[in-house]
N, C-alpha and C positions, 0 to 999 in steps of 0.2 A: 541384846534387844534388836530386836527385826521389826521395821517399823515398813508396811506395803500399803500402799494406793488400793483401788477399787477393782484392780486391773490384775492385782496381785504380782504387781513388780514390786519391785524394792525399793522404796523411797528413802529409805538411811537404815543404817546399821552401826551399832556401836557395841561393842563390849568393856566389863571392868571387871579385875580381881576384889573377890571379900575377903577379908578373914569373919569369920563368925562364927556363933557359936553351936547352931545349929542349921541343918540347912532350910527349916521354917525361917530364921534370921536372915539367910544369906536368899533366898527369895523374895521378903519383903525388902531389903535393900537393894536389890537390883528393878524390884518392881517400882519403889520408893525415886528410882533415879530416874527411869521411863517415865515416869511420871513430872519431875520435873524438868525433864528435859523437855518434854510436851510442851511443858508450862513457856518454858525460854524461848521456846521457837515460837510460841504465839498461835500453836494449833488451839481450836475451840471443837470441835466435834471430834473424838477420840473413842475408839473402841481399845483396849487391850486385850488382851487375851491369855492370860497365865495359864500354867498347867498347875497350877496349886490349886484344888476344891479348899484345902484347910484355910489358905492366903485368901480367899475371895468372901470366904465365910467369917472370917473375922475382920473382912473391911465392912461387908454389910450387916453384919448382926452387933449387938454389944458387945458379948462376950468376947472376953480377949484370952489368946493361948498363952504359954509361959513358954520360952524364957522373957522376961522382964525384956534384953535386946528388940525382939521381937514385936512388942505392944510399942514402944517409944517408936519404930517403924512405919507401924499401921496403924496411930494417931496423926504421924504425919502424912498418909494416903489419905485417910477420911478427911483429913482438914482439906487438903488439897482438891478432894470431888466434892465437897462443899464449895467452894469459888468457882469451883471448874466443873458445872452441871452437868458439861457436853461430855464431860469425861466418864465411860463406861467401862464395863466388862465384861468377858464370856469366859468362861471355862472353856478350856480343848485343851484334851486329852492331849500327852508327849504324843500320843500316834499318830495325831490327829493334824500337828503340829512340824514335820519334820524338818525343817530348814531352823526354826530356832529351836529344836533338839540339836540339830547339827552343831549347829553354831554352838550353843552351851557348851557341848561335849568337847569340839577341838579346843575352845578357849580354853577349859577347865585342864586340857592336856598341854597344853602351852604348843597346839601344831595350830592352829588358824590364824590363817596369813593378816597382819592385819588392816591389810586393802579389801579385804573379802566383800563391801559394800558396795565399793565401785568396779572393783572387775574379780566375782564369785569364779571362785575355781571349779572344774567340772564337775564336779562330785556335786553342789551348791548348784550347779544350774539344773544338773539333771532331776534333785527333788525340785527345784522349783517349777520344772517344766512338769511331771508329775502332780503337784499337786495342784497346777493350774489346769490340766486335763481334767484332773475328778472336782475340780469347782466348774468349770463349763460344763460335764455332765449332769450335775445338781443343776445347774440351771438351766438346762432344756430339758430335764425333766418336770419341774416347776412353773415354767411355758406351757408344755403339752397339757398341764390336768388344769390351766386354767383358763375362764371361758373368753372369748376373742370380742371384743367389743363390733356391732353392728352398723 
């Protein structure tokens, strides 16, 4: 979990091993902990951002996917954006996303250090710096097309 500010620094970072049994299962429990870990810190306005369309689609629709692990997950996600209004989500693509691609992928390999939240190894700052370049680009484009107040 990569949890950044408005600034797109890193406001905390945590990882955890699943065992599970698919990795729809091992998605909604690491989204499931993001989530309350929200809740313990006492944040009230929250964006997530999962790279699962399947995980987001079955927090907002009824219909629930199988395996059975998976639904007992994503009943505890609904219940939890029920109390917690401010709690949202977006889809972004793994591409879209690369610092908590990163992250995923060292922990899953057992090489990511685990201070990586307080002091990101090079590799870690250079996507960060990265994708804080093409968020400032989005946003002075979104400047220029709109109209300047008189």
């Amino acid at each position: 979990m990569v949890g950044r500010d408005s600034n797109d620094e890193i406001y905390f970072g945590r990882t955890w091993r699943y065992s599970a049994s698919t990795p729809l299962s091992a998605e909604a429990a690491a989204f499931l902990r993001a989530v309350r870990f929200a809740e313990d810190k006492g944040f009230q306005d929250i964006i997530f951002e999962p790279d699962n369309q399947v995980l987001i689609s079955s927090i907002q629709q009824s219909s629930m996917p199988q395996p059975r692990e998976a639904q007992t997950l994503i009943m505890s996600i609904r219940q939890s954006c029920v109390i917690n209004p401010g709690f949202r989500f977006n889809f972004v693509p793994r591409s879209g996303n690369q610092v908590a691609d990163w992250v995923a992928r060292t922990s899953l390999s057992g090489q990511c250090p685990s201070y990586w939240a307080h002091c990101p190894p090079n590799i870690l700052l250079n996507l960060l710096f990265k994708q804080r370049s093409k968020v400032g680009k989005k946003k002075k484009r979104k400047k220029k097309g709109r109209p300047q107040p008189s």
